[in-house]
Structure formats: C-alpha cells, structure tokens
C-alpha positions as a printed NumPy array, in Angstrom:
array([[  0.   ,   0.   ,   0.   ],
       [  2.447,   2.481,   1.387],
       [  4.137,   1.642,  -2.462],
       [  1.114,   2.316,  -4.304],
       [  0.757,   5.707,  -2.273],
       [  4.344,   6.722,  -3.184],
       [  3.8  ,   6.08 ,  -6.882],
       [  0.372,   7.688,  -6.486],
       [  2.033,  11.008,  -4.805],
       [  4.784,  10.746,  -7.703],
       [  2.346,  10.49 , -10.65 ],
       [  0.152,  13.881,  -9.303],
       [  3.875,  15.834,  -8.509],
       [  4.733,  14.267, -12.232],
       [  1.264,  15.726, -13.466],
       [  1.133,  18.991, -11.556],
       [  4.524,  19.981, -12.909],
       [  3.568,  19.445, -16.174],
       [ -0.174,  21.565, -15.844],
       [  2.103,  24.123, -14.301],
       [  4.849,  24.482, -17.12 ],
       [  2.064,  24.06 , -19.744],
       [  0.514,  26.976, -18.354],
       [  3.788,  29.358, -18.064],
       [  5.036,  28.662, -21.522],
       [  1.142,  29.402, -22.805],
       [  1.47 ,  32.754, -20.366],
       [  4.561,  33.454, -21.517],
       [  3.828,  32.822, -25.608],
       [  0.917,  35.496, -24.672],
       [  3.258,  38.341, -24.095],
       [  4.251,  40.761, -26.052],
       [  7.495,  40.21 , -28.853],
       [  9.569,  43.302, -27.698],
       [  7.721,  45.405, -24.552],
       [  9.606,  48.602, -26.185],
       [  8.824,  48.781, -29.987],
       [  5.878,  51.256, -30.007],
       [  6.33 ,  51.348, -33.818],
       [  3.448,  50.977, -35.871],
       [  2.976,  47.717, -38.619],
       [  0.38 ,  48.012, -41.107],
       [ -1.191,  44.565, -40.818],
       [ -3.967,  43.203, -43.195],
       [ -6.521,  40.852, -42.835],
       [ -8.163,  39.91 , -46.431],
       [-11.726,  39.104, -46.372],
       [-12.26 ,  35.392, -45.95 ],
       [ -8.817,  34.584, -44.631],
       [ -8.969,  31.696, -41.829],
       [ -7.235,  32.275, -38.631],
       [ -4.799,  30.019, -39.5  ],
       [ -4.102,  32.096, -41.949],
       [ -3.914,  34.932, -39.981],
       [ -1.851,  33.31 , -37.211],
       [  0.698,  32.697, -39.408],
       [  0.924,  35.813, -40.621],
       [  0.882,  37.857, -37.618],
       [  3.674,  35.065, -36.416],
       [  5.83 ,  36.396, -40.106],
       [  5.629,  39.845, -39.382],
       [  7.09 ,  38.861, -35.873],
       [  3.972,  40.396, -34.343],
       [  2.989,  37.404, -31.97 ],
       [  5.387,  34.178, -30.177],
       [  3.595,  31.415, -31.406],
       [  1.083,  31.55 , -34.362],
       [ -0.503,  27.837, -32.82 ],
       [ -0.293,  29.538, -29.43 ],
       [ -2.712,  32.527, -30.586],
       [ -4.965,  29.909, -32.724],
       [ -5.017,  28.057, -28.828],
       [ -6.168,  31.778, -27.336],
       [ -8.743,  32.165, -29.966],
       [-10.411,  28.823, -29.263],
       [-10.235,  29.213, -25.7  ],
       [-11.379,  32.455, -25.597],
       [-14.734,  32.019, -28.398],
       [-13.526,  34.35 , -30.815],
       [-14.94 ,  34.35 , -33.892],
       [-15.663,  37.645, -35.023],
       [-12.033,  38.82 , -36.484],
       [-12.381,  41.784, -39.166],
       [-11.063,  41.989, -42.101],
       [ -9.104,  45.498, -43.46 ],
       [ -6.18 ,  46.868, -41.905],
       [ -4.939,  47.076, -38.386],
       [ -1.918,  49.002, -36.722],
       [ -0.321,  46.447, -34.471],
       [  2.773,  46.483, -32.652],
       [  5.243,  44.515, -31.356],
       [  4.946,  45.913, -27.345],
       [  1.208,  44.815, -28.008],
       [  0.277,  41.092, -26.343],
       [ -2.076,  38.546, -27.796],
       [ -4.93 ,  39.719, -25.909],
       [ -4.334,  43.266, -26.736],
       [ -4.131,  42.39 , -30.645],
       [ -7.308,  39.911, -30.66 ],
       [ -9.419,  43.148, -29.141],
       [ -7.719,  45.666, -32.038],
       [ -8.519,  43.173, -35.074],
       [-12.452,  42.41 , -33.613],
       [-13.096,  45.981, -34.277],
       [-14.271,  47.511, -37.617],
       [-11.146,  49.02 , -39.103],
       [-10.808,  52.869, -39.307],
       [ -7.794,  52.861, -41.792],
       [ -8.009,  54.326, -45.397],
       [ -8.558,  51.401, -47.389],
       [ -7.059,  52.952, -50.193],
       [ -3.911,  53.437, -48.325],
       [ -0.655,  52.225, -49.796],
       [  2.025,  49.922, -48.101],
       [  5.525,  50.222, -49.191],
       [  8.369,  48.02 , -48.135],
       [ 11.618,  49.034, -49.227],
       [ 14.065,  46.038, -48.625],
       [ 17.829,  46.698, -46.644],
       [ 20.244,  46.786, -49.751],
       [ 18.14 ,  47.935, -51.966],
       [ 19.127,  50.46 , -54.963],
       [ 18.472,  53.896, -56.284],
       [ 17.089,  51.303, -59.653],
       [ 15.524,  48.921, -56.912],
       [ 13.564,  51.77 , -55.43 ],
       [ 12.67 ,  53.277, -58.708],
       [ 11.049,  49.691, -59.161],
       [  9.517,  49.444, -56.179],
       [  7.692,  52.687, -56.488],
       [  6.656,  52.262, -59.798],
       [  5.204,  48.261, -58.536],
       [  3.277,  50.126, -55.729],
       [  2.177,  53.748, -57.177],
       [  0.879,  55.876, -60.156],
       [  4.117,  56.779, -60.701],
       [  7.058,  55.231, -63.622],
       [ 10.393,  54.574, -63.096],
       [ 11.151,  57.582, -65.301],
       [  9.695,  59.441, -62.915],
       [ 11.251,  58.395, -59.894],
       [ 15.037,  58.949, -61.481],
       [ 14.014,  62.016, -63.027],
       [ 12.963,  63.414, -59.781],
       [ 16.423,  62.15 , -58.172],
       [ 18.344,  63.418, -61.043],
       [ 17.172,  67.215, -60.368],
       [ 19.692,  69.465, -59.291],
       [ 17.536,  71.674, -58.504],
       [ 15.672,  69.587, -56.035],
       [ 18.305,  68.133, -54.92 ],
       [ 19.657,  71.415, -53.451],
       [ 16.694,  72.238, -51.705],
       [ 16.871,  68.622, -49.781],
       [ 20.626,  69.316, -49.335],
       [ 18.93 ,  72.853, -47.6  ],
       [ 16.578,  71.091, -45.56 ],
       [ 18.397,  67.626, -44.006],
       [ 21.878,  67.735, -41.928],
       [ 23.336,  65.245, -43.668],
       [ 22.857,  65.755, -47.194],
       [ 26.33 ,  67.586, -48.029],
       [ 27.845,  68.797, -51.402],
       [ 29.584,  65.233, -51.444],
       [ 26.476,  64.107, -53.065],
       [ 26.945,  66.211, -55.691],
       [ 30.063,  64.646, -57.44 ],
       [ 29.625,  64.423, -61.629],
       [ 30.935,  60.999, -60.838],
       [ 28.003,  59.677, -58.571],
       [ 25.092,  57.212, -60.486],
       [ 22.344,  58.411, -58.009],
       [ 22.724,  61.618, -55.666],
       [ 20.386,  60.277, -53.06 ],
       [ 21.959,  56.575, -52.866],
       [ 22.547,  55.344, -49.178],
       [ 20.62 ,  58.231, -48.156],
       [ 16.863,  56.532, -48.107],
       [ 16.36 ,  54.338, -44.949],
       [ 15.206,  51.184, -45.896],
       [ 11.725,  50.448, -43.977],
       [  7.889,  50.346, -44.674],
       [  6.061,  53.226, -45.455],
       [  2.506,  54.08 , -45.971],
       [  0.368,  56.269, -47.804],
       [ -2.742,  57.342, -48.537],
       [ -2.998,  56.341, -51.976],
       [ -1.176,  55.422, -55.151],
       [ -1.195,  58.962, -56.325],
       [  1.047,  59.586, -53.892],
       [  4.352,  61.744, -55.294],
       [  7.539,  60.241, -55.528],
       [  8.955,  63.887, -53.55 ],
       [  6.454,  62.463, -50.658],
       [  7.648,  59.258, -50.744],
       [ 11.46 ,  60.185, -51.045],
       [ 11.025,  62.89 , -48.042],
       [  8.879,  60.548, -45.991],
       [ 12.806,  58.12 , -46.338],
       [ 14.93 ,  60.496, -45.732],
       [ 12.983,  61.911, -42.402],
       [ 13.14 ,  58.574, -41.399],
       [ 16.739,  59.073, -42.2  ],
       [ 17.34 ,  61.86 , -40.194],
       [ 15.478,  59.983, -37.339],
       [ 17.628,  57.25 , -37.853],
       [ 21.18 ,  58.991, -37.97 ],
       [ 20.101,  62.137, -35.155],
       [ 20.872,  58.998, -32.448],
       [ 24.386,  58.545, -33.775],
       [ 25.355,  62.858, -34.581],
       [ 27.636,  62.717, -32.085],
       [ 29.599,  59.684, -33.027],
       [ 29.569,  61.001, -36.63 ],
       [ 30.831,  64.406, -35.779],
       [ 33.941,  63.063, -33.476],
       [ 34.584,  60.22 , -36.329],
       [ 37.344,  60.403, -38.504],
       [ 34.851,  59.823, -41.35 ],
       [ 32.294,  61.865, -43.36 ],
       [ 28.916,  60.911, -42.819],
       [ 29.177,  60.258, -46.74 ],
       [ 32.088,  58.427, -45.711],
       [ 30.278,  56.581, -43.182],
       [ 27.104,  55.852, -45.813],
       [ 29.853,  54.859, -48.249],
       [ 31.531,  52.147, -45.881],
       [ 27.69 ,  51.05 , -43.918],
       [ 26.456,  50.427, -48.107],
       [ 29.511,  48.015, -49.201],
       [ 29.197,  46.279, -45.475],
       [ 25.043,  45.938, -46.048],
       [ 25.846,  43.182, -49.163],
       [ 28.773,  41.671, -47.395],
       [ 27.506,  40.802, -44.2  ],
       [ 24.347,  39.393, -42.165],
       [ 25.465,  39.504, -38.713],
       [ 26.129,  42.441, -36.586],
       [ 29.15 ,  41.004, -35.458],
       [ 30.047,  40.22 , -38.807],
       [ 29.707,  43.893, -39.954],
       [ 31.867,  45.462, -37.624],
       [ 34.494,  43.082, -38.321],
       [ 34.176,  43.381, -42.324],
       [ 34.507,  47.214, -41.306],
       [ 37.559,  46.282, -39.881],
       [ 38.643,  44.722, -42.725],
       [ 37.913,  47.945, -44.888],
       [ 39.569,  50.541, -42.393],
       [ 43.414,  48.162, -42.215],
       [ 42.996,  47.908, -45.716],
       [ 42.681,  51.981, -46.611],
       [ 45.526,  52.92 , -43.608],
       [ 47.628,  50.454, -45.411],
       [ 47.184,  51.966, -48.955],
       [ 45.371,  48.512, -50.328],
       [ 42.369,  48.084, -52.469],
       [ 39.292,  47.78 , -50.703],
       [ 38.493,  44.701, -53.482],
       [ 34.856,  44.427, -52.89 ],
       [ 33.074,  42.639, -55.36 ],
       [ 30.052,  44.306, -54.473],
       [ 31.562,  47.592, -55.68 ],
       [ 32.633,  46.002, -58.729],
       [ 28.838,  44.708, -59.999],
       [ 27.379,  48.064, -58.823],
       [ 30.096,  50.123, -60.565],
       [ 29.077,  47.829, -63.798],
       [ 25.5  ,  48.817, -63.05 ],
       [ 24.665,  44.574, -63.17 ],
       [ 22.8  ,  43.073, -60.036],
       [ 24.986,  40.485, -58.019],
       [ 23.561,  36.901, -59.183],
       [ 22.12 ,  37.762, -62.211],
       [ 25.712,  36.859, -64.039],
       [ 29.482,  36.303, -63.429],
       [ 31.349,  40.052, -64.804],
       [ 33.504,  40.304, -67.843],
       [ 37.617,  40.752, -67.143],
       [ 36.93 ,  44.392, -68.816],
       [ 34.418,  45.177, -66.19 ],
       [ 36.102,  43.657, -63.328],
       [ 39.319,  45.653, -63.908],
       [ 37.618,  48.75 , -65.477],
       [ 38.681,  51.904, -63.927],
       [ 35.624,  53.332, -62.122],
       [ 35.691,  55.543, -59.344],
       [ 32.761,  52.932, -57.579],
       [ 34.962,  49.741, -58.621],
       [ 37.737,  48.853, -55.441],
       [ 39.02 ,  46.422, -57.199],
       [ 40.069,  48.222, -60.284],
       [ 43.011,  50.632, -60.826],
       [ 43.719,  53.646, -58.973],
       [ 41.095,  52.86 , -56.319],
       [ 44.59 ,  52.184, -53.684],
       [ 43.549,  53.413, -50.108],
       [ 40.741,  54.183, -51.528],
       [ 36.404,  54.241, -50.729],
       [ 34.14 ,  54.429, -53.072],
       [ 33.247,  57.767, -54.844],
       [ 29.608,  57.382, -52.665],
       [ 27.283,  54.689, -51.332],
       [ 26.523,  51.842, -53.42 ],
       [ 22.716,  50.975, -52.047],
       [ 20.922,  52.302, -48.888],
       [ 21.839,  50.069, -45.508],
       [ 20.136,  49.509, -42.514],
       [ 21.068,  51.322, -39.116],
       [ 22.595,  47.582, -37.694],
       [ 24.921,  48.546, -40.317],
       [ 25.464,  52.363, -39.916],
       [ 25.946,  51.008, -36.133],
       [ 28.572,  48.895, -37.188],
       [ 30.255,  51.096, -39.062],
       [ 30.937,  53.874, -36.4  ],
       [ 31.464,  50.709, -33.382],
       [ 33.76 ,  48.849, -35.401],
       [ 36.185,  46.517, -34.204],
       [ 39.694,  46.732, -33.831],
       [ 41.516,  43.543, -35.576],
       [ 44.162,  42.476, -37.942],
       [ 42.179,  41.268, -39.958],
       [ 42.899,  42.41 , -43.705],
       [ 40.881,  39.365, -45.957],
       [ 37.343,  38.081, -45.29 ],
       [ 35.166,  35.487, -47.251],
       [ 31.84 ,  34.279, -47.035],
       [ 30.648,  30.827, -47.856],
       [ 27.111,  29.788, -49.865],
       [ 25.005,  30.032, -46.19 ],
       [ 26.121,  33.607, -45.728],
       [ 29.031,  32.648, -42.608],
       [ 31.928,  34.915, -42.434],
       [ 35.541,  33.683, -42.27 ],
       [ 38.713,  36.405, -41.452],
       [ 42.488,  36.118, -41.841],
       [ 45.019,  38.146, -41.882],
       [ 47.388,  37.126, -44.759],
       [ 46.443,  36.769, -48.348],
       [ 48.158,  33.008, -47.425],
       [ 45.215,  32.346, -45.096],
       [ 42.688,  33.744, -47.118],
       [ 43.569,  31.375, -50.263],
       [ 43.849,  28.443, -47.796],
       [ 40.133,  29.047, -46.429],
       [ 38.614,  29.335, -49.813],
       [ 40.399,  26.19 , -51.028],
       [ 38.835,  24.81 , -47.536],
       [ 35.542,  26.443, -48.415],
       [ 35.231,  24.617, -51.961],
       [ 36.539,  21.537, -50.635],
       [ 33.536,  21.105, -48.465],
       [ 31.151,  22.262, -50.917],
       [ 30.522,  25.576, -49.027],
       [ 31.767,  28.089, -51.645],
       [ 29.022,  30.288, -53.417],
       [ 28.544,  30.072, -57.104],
       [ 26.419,  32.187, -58.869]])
C-alpha cells in the first residue's frame, strides 16, 4: 500500500509539474514580442482569410510568439468575429491586446498604400519598387532624383545631405541616403517627392541617435554611408559587420584596395547573381569599382545601395583587428584572416567542403 501511495504522490507531482509548465510557456507565448517597440505595422486581414491564416501571418511579421499559441487563445477564448481590413499592431502589443484591435471595424483608409523598401536595396531597386506600388514610372522616380535643382533644396533642408552628393561621378545623388523600412500612404497617387522625403525623415530619425559619433569620427557621414552600403551586401550579422569594417579601415591605412566585389557589380551597373562580370568590367577603372586601378587606399566615390542602421551602427562601433581578408561561404558565414596566405587556404577549404558560393 504504502508503495502504491508513493507512486500515487509521484504520478500527481509528475502531473502537476507538467499543468504548471504548460501553463507558463502558454502565459509566456501570450506576451508581447519586444515590450519597447511602439512602432506601428500596417497589418492586413483579407476578407475570408482563416485564422490560420492569420496566425501565421501575424507570427511572419514577428507580431505574436507562437502563431498555434494565438490559434489556442482564440479557441479558448470564443472568438470568432475577427475583421477583415487593416490594423496598426505592434510589437509591445500582447495577444490579448491584438485579438481586441482586429475584432473591431477598421478605421484605416482602405485605399492606403504599403511600401516596403528592402535593406540593400538600390536607387534602380527603389525606382522599381515605387513604380510596382504607385501611379508613378520609373522615369519618374530617377528624373525626380536626377534634379539638381531639387536636390539642393533637400541638401537645404536635411543635416546630412552635403555637397559630397553632388560629385559628376556619382550614379544616383540620393543613394545610401533613403532608410530602408515600410512606409505608408494614402494612396497610389502619392508623389515620388512624398515618398522620397517621408525616407529620408526617417533618415534623419535614424542617424540624429548617432550625430555625435559622426561628428567626433574620422569619417564623413558620406564616408560613413559609403563604408555602412559596401558592409550591407557583405555581411548578415552584426558582429560580422563590424568586423568586415575592420577589414575595410586596415585595408585603406595600409594603402590597399578595398576589393569588394560588391563595388565592382554596382560600378558595372549589373545586379549580383544575375551573371558572373567580364575581365573588362572587373578591372575597369571606375571611381565605384575597389578592385580596379587607382582605387589604392581608396572608398568608393559614394554609397553603393541604402543600408540599414545595424549597419550604420557597425560602421561607427567597429572593431579593432588584424584582420585584412574576409570570405563568405554559400550560407552567408563569415571567415577572417590576416594574410592573403590564409585567405587562399580558407577558400580552397571552403570549396573543398562544398561551401563556396557560385552564382
């Protein structure tokens, strides 16, 4: 008896413990995704979309923990009356607190616009973008960009649009200048000076936090645009970045090429993957190509797409290494040395495990 008792005791502790961690984790997959992002996501819920469907994509625009998790709330809780339309959610907001926003009728402008611009992304690849979204052409967007006269008057209004941006030799006058993000609008005949002022604010929003680094830096904040660009296609992690900076910075103070390939492919206008460059255009003399002649000690003549702020971060916090070589394998991992020695041995390492990327 006293056996059965003890295995009886042990099977309810055994049980219990498991209720008890069931409920935390639910608790806990409840809460919010960050407590401090107040910023607003335009979410939409299409008429007739299940909430499966709509689990999973609150769960892909990181909005909610657990997309089975909030299909668990809704059953427990009887809700059935989700609208459809569009929402402004954020990421400080819990489970509970986004069920009761997307019951209620939506007030937002159904004509409204949503714009993602992607990190990386070009002058061309914004021109697209716009034109995809908008009553506006491609034409229009570069011809807008390509106004001097407008240009000045942006240069008048925002800190850190400088003369530099001005140079004959520069493709686009605003690249690296318009902060990658999603933007929204009230319509598609929205104007591409809205939409291009609307980025740059965001900018200046963006780069007021770091003024003080920028000013004590030894760089430009062209400079600094110029370096964050080339690091955005080179690098995934933020750890990553500031050590590919590090790269960049030994190799200038030491009078070498910077030899980015990305700097090559934009300088030959062609988009990384789409094919392998000629000899001519890899060693063509360019003031946007580091790997070509001339370009000793050297950064590009301006920014080469428009980079996150991880990566304008990483730029001004940059480590301090030896590194002067870095290469990056198929899944995107970064590997530093600090002879050209090293650097051929890890590639030959790279392709020997079937890790190198190929276009």
């Amino acid at each position: 008896m006293k056996k059965l008792r003890n295995c009886a005791i042990f099977l309810f502790s055994f049980l219990l413990t498991i209720i008890v961690c069931t409920c935390l984790l639910y608790n806990f997959m409840l809460m919010s995704v960050d407590k401090k992002d107040d910023k607003e996501v335009l979410f939409e819920i299409k008429m007739g979309e299940s909430s499966k469907e709509i689990a999973k994509n609150l769960y892909d625009e990181n909005l909610i923990r657990s997309d089975k998790v909030f299909l668990v709330y809704l059953k427990l809780n009887g809700v059935t009356d989700i609208k459809s339309g569009f929402f402004n959610l954020k990421k400080s907001m819990n489970v509970e607190n986004i069920v009761d926003t997307i019951r209620k009728n939506s007030n937002l402008n159904p004509n409204s616009v949503n714009i993602l611009f992607k990190e990386g992304l070009t002058i061309p690849g914004i021109a697209n973008t716009i034109a995809q979204s908008t009553n506006n052409s491609y034409d229009d967007v570069i011809n807008v960009i390509n106004n001097d006269e407008y240009i000045d008057t942006l240069i008048e209004k925002y800190w850190f649009l400088t003369d530099d941006i001005k140079n004959d030799s520069i493709y686009y006058s605003l690249e690296g200048y318009l902060y990658p993000d999603t933007y929204n609008f009230d319509n598609k005949d929205v104007s591409v000076e809205e939409i291009l002022e609307r980025m740059l604010d965001k900018e200046k929003e963006v780069l007021d936090k770091y003024k003080a680094d920028i000013e004590n830096s030894n760089y430009t904040i062209h400079e600094i645009l110029t370096l964050a660009s080339i690091t955005e296609n080179e690098g995934i992690k933020y750890e990553d970045k500031q050590n590919i900076v590090s790269v960049f910075e030994n190799r200038l103070a030491k009078g070498m090429n910077l030899g980015s390939d990305v700097t090559t492919y934009y300088a030959a206008q062609v988009n990384m993957g789409d094919r392998d460059l000629t000899v001519n255009e890899l060693n063509m003399e360019n003031p946007y190509n580091t790997r070509g002649p001339n370009m000793e000690g050297k950064l590009p003549v301006g920014p080469i797409c428009n980079p996150s702020e991880q990566t304008i971060k990483a730029v001004i916090n940059a480590n301090e290494t030896d590194y002067l070589y870095f290469v990056a394998d198929k899944d995107r991992n970064v590997y530093f040395t600090k002879t050209v020695k090293e650097h051929d041995n890890m590639v030959a390492k790279l392709k020997d495990e079937g890790l190198w990327y190929e276009w």
